[in-house]
C-alpha positions in Angstrom: 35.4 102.6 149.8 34.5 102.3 145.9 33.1 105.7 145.8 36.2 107.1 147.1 38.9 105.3 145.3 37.1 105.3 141.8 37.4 108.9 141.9 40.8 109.5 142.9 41.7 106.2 140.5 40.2 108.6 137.6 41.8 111.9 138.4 45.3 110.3 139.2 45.2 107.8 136.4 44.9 111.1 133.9 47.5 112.7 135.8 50.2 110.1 135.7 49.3 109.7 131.7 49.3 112.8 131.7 52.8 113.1 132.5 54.1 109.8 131.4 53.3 111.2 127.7 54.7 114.5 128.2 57.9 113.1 129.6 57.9 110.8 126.4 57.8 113.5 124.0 60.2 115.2 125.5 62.5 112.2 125.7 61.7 112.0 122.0 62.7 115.7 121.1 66.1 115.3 123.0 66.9 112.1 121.2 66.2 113.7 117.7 67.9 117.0 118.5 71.1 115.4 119.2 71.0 113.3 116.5 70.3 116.6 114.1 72.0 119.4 115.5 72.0 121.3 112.8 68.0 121.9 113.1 67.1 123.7 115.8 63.1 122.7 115.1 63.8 119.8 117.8 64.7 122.1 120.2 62.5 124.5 119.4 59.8 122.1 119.9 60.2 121.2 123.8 59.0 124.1 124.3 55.2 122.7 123.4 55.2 120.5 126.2 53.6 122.2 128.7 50.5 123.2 126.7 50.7 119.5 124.7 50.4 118.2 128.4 47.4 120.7 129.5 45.7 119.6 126.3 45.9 116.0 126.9 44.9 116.0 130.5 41.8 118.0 129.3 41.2 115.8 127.0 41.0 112.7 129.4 39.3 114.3 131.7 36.8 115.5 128.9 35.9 112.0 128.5 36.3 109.8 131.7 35.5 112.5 134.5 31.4 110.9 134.5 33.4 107.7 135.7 34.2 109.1 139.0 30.6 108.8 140.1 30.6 111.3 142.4 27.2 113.1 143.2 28.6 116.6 142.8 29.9 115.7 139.6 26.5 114.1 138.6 24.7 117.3 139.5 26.8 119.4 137.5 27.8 117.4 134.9 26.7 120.0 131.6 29.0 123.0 133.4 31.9 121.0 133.9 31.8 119.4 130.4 31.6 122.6 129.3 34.3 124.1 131.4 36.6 121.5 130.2 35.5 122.0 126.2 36.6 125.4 126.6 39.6 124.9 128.2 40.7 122.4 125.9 39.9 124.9 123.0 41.9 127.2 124.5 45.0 124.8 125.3 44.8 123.8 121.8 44.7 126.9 120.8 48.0 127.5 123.0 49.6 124.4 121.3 49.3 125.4 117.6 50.3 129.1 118.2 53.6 127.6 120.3 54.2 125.1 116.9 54.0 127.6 114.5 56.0 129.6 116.5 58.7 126.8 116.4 58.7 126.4 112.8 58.8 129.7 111.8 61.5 130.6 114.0 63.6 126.9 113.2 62.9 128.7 109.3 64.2 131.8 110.4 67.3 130.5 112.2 68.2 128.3 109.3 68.2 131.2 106.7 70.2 133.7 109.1 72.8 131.1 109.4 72.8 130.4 105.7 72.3 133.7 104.0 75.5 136.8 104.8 73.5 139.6 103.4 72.3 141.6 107.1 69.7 143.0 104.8 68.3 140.6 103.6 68.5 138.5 107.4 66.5 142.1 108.5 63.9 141.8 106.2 62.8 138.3 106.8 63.4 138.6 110.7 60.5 141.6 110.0 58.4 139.1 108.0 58.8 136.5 110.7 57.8 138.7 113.3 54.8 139.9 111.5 53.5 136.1 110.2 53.7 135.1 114.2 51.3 137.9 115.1 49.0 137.4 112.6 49.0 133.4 113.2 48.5 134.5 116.8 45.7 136.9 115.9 43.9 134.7 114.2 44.4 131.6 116.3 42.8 133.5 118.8 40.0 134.6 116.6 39.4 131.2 115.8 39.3 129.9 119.1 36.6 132.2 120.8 34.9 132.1 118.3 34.4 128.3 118.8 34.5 129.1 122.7 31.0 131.0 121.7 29.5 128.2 119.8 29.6 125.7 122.8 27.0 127.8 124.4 23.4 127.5 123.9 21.7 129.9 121.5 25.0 131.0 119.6 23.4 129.6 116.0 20.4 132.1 116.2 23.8 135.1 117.2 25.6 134.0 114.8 23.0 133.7 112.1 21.5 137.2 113.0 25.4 139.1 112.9 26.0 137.5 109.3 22.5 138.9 108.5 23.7 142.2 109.6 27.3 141.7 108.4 27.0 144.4 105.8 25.7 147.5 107.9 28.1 146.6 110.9 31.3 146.3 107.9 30.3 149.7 107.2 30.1 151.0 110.5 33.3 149.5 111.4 34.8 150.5 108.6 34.3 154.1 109.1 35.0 153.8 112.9 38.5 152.2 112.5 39.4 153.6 109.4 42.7 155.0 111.2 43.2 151.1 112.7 42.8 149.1 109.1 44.9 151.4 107.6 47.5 151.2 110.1 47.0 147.0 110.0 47.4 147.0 105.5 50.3 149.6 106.1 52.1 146.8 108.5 51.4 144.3 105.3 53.3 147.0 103.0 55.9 147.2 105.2 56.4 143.3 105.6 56.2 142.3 102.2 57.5 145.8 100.2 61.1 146.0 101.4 60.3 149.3 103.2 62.0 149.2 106.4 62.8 146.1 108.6 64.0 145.4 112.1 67.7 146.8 112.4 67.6 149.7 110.1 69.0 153.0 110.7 66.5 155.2 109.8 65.9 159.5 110.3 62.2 160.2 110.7 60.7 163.6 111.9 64.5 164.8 112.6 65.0 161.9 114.8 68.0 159.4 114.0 68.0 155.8 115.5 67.6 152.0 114.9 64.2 150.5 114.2 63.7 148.3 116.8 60.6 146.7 117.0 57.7 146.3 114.0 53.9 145.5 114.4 51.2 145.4 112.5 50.0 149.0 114.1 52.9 150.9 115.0 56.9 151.0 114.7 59.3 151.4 117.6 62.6 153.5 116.6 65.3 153.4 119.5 67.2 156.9 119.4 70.7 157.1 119.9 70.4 158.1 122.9 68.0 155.4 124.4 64.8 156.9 123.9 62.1 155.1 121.9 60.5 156.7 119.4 56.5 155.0 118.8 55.0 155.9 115.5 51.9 154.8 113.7 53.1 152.1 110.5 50.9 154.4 108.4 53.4 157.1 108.7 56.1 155.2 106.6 53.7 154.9 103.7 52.6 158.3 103.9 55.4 160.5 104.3 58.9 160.4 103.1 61.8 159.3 105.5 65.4 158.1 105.3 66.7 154.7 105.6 70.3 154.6 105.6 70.6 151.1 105.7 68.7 150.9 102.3 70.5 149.9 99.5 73.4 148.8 101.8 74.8 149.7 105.3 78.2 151.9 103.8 77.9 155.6 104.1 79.8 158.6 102.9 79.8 161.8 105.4 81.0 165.1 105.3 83.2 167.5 108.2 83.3 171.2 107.4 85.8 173.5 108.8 85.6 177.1 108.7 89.3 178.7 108.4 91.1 181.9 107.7 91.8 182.5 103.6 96.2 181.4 104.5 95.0 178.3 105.5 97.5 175.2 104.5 95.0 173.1 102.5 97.6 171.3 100.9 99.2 169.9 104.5 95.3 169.3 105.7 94.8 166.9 103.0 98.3 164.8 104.2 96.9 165.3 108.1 93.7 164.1 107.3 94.8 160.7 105.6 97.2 160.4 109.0 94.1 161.1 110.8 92.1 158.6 108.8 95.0 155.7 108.8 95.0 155.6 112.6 90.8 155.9 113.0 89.3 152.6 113.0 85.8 153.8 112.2 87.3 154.4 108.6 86.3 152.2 106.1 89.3 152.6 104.1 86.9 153.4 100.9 86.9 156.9 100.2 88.6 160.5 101.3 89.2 164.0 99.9 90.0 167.4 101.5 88.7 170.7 99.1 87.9 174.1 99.5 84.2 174.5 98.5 83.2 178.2 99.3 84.5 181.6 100.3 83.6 184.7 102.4 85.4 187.9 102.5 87.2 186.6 106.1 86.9 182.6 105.9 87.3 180.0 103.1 84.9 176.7 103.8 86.7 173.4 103.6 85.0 170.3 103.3 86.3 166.7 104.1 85.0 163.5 103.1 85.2 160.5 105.2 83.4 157.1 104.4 82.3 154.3 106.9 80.9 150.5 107.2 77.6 151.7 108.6 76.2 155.4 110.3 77.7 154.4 113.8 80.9 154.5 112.3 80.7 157.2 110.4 79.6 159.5 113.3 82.6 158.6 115.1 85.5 159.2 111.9 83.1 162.4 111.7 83.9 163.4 115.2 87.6 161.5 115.3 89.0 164.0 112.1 87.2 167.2 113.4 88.6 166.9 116.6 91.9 166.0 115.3 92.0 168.2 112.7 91.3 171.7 114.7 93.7 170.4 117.3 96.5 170.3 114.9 95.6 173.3 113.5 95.6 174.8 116.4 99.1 173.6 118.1 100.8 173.8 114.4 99.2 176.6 112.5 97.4 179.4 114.6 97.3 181.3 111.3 95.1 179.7 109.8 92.3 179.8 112.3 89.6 182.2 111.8 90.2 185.8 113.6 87.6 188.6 113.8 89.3 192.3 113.0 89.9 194.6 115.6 92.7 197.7 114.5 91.3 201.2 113.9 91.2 202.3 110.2 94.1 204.4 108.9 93.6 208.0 108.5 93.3 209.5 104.9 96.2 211.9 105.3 96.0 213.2 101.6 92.1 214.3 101.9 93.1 215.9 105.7 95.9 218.2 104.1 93.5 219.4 101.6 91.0 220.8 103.8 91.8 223.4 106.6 89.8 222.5 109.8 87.0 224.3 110.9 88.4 226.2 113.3 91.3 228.0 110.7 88.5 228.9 108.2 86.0 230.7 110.6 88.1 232.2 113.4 88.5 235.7 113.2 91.6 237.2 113.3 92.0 239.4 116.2 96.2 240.5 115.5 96.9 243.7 114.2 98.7 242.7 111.5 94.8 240.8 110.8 93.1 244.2 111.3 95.7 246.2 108.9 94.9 243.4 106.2 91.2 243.4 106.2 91.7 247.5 105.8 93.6 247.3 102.9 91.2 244.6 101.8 88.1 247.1 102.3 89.9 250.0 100.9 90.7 248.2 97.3 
């Protein structure tokens, strides 16, 4: 009867500390988070609980499971210690990856409430994001490696890579040349203000929103849903646009192609009608000019100005569609028109010069004959 209850005494006794503790915390999170709601760490920090709870039933188990007594246990007492070892590594590894992960995003929270610059909110949210996976990375470095020093032998491994540290450095820097410059190009991005999470940026002829950042490559969502993958080593290679550098405001252009009578003078009024009843308009800036010519259309040119590019796409379309419509229902005129009347006939040149026919048709009249006599007998 004791070699059946001492077991299940040991295993259920964990359990039930297990999850008296875990229920504690919690209790203790919920008690401090409505007592400080204005730091969302508390919060944040329930979210631990389930590897805090794996951790400490590891733990116990780690050092009370030879107290169940049982003969299978006994026989395989070194591979279960072990087994437990590494999965408490692991869980703790688990546990300080999900607390970092609170406190840098309490951090972050914090400063987006406090700070209205969007830039500047961009740029650490792309900081954040980059700090986790690196904490993540080398949590999880850390922890197999001490996941391969519980095994036998490990020391003499470990003792024989260091001595060959240098050639394989070498090797693997050659190999994944294109990788560690991708991973310092995600550290120049981070920390040099480049481009960050939210922009609106134009690479390779593409427009969208950069959407996602890692330490390899950068997701740009196009405007019309697709996403756009590129290496991080592009945007320190090549040149690009960021639109949202500098500030979101942008300043856009609408040309319009029109016949030289054109009213350019009751465009200008129409267009500051158009503007005043387009939301997308900032308010900040318009003009209408002429700025070229052809011998059959003038170019005009109209300036609109917006809070951000979305914005400015739609006054863009808003004024050109407006603006060819009025055109159109108001002054035909001045649309362009492509000439189709014959040329007029040089009557002055005509009169001058007999046609063919009068110069070399002979004359077959008598009247004709008697002349060309008289003409031979002089």
């Amino acid at each position: 009867m004791e070699n059946a209850l001492r077991p299940l005494t040991v295993l259920g006794g964990s359990l039930v500390l297990t999850l008296l503790l875990g229920w504690a915390f919690d209790l203790l999170l919920r008690r401090v988070d409505r007592r400080h709601p204005e730091t969302p760490l508390w919060g944040l920090l329930r979210r631990c609980g389930l590897p805090l709870q794996v951790v400490l039933l590891t733990a116990i188990l780690r050092g009370s499971f030879k107290e169940t007594r049982w003969q299978l246990i006994e026989d395989h007492e070194a591979v279960i210690g072990h087994v437990l070892s590494l999965v408490l590594i692991g869980a703790g590894a688990w546990l300080v990856t999900r607390i970092v992960s609170a406190v840098v995003e309490s951090t972050y929270a914090r400063y987006a409430t406090s700070t209205r610059d969007p830039a500047r909110v961009r740029r650490v949210r792309t900081q954040v994001t980059l700090i986790m996976r690196i904490v993540t990375a080398i949590v999880a470095v850390v922890a197999f490696a001490s996941m391969l020093l519980t095994f036998p032998g490990m020391e003499k491994i470990g003792a024989s890579m260091l001595a060959s540290a240098g050639i394989i450095g070498i090797v693997a820097g050659v190999a994944a040349q294109s990788t560690l410059g991708n991973l310092f190009a995600g550290f120049q991005i981070a920390f040099g203000d480049m481009v960050r999470i939210g922009d609106t940026v134009v690479v390779d002829g593409e427009w969208g929103v950069v959407e996602e950042v890692t330490l390899t490559f950068l997701a740009v969502r196009t405007w019309d849903e697709r996403r756009i993958t590129m290496p991080v080593s592009y945007f320190t290679g090549k040149p690009f646009e960021n639109w949202s550098r500098g500030g979101a405001q942008m300043t856009g252009t609408v040309f319009f192609h029109l016949d030289h009578s054109a009213p350019v003078g009751l465009m200008r009024e129409k267009l500051q009608e158009i503007l005043d009843d387009c939301a997308a308009w900032d308010g900040r800036d318009s003009s209408l000019a002429v700025t070229d010519t052809t011998p059959t259309t003038i170019q005009v040119r109209a300036v609109v100005t917006a809070k951000d590019a979305d914005d400015l796409w739609t006054a863009r379309c808003v004024v050109r569609e407006r603006m060819i419509a009025w055109l159109w229902e108001k002054h035909p005129y001045a649309l362009p028109r492509v000439a189709t009347s014959p040329a007029a006939r040089d009557t002055a040149s005509t009169s001058a010069t007999p046609p063919p026919e009068e110069m070399h048709e002979p004359d077959e009249s008598p009247e004709g004959g008697a002349n060309r006599a008289r003409r031979g007998r002089g």
